[in-house]
C-alpha positions in Angstrom: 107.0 58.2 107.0 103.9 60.1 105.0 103.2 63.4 106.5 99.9 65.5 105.5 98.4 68.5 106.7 96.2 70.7 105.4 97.1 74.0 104.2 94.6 75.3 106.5 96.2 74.2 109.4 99.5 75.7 108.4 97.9 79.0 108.1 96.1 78.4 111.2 99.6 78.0 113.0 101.0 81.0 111.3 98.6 83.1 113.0 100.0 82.3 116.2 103.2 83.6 115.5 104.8 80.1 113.9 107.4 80.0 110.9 107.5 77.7 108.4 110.2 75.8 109.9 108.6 75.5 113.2 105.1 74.6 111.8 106.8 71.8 109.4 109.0 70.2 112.5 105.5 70.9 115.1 103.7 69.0 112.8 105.9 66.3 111.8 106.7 65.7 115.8 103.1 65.4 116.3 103.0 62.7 114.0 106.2 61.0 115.4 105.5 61.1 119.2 109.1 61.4 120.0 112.1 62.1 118.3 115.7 63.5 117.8 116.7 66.2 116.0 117.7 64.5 113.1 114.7 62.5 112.3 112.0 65.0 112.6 114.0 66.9 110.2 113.7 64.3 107.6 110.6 64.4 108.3 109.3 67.8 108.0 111.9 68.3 105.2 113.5 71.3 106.6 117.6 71.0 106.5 119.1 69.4 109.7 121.5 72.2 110.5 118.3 74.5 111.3 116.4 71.7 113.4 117.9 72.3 116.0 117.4 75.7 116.7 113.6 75.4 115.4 113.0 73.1 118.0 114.2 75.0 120.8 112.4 77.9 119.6 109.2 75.7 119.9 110.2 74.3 123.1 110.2 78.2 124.1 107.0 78.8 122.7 105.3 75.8 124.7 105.0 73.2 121.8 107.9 70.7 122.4 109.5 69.2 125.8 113.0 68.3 125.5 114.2 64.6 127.1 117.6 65.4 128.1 118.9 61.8 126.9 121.7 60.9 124.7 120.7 61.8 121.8 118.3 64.4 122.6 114.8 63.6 122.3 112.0 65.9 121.5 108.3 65.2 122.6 105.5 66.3 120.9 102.6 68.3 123.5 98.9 67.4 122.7 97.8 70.1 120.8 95.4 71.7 123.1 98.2 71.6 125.8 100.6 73.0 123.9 98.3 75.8 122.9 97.4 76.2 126.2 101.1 76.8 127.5 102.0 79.2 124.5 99.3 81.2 125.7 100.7 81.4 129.1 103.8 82.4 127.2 102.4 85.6 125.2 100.4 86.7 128.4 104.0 86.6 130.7 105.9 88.2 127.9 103.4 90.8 127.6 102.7 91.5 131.0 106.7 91.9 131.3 106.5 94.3 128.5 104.2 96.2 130.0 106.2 96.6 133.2 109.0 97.4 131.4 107.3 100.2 129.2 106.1 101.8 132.4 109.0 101.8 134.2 110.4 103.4 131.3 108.2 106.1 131.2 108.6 106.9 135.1 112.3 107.1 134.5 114.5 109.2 133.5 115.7 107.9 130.6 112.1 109.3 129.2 113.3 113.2 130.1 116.5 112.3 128.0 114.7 110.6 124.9 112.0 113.8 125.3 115.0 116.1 124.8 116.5 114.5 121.8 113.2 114.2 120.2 113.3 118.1 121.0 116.5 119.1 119.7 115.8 116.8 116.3 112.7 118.5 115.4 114.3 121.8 115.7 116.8 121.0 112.8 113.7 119.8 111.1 112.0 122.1 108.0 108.6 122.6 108.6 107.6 121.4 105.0 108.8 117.8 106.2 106.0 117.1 108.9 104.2 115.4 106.4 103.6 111.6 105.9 101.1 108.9 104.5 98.9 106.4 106.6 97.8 103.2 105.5 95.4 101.2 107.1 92.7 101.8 109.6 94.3 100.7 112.7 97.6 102.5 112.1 95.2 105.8 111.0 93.5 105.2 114.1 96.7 105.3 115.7 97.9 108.5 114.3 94.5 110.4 115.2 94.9 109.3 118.6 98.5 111.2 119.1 96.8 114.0 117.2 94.2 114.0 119.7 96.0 113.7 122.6 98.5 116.2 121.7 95.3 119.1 121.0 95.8 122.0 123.3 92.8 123.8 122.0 90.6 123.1 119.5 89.4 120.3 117.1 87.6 120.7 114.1 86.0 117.2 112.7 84.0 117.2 109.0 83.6 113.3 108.9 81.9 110.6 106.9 78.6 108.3 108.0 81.6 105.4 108.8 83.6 108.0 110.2 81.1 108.8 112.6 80.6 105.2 114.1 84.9 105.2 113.9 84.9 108.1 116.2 82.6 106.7 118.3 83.9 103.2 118.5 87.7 104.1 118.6 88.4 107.9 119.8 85.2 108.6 122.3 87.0 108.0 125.7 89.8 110.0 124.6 87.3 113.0 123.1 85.5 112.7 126.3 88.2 113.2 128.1 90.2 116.4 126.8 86.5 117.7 126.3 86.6 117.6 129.8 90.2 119.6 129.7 89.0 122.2 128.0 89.3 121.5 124.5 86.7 122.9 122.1 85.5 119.6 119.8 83.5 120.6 116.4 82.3 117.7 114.6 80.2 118.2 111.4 78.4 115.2 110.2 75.9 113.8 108.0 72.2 112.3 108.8 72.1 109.4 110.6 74.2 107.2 113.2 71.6 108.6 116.1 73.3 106.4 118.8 76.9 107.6 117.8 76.2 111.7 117.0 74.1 111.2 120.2 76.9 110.2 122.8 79.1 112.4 120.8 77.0 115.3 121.1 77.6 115.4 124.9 80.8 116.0 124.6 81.1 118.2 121.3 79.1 121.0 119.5 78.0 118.3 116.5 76.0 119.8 113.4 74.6 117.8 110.5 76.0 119.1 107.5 77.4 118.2 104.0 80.4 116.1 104.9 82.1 114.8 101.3 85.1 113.1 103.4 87.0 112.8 106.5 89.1 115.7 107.6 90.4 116.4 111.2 91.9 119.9 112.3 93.8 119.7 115.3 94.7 123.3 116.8 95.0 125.1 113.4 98.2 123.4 113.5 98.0 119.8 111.9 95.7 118.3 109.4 94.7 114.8 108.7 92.8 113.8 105.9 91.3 110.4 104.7 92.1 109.9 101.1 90.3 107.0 99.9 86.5 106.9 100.2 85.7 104.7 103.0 82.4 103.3 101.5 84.3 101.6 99.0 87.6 100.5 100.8 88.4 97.6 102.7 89.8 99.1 106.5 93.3 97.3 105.9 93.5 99.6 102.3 92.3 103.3 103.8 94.6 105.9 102.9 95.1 109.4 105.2 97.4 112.0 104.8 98.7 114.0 107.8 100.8 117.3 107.8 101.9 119.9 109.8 101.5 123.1 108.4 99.2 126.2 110.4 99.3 128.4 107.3 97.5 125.3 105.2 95.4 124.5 108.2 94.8 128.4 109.3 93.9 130.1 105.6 92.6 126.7 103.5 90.8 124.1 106.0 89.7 126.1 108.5 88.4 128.3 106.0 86.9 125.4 104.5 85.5 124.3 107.7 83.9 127.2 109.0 82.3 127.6 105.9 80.6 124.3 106.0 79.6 124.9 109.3 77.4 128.2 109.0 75.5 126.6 106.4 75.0 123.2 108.9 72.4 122.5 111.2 72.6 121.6 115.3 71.9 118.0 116.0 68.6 117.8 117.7 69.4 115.3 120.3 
């Protein structure tokens, strides 16, 4: 029996969290109707020893019912059925991840993982807070602990995309530690009126010369993009973090409040 599927489709199954394996036996079941183990192996080409366990995997996922018959059958779901149910899958397993991550947090396990942590980073050398970042998301990621973690003072000299990435990503969480008493300086350059607007309520913002991206949290730890975002696709951006208060008291902020004099409010 012929079996063709576009590569497109495979990639399209891929996406939803499939393996090879399983998308060559989905596939091949689709186009059987029903079968055991060991003939939608020869179809799909994969080895019959790992059929098995591929099918039960989809059968997990939502994508194959299992005839409890001798031998065991396996029955292919319509595809819009079957990508119905592994939907219900991902939401339960996720809302159960959920549950379990905040119980985890009101426990107290938490107190004891909070003073391991502690007792690590004492035996830690200060010149070792450092690391790289790649990729917007995961950058995004590592401002928002930075954030988070302030206890009194940011410093932002930002791009025009860095802007509009502060206000799609990090506003809620600006707005509210503003709110706690944080002091927020963000230096920016013309433009983005909607963005520097809404972040101007929240921050003293000035439009100034801003040659990159650079974040100042405390006088304590630096972050600074390292690629030019103009020219870099999100998934390639570079940033650099460290933890260092003589770097970030004597260099940046130096840097920073030097740029700043010379800037000009935001007229909003």
């Amino acid at each position: 029996m012929t079996m063709v599927v576009s590569i497109e489709v495979l990639d399209a199954l891929k996406s939803i969290g499939l393996n090879l394996y399983e998308r060559k036996i989905f596939v091949a079941l689709l186009a059987k109707g029903i079968a055991t183990a060991a003939e939608v192996s020869e179809i799909a080409g994969v080895p019959r020893s790992r059929s098995y366990d591929v099918l039960e995997s989809l059968a997990e996922k939502g994508f194959v019912i299992i005839q409890p018959s001798k031998p065991i059958r396996y029955v292919a779901l319509k595809p819009s059925d079957a990508l119905e149910r592994t939907k219900k899958v991902f939401e339960n397993k996720y809302k159960t991840m959920i549950e379990r991550v905040n119980t985890l947090k009101n426990s107290s396990s938490l107190n004891e993982l909070e003073r391991i942590y502690r007792q690590g980073f004492n035996l830690v050398q200060p010149s070792e807070f450092t690391g790289t970042f790649k990729g917007k998301d995961i950058i995004n990621r590592q401002m928002n602990s930075l954030f988070r973690n302030a206890k009194d003072h940011i410093d932002i000299m930002t791009t025009s995309r860095g802007v509009d990435n502060l206000y799609s990503n990090h506003f809620r969480l600006l707005k509210k530690i503003s709110k706690n008493g944080i002091k927020l300086r963000i230096l920016v350059p013309s433009g983005n009126e909607s963005a520097v607007r809404a972040l101007s309520e929240i921050a003293d913002v000035r439009n100034g010369d801003a040659p990159g991206r650079m974040y100042n949290i405390d006088s304590r730890d630096i972050m600074m993009g390292l690629t030019d975002d103009k020219d870099t696709h999100e998934t390639q951006e570079v940033a650099f973090w460290t933890n260092s208060p003589h770097v970030a008291e004597n260099m940046i902020k130096t840097m920073f409040e030097k740029a700043w004099a010379s800037a000009k409010p935001v007229k909003v």
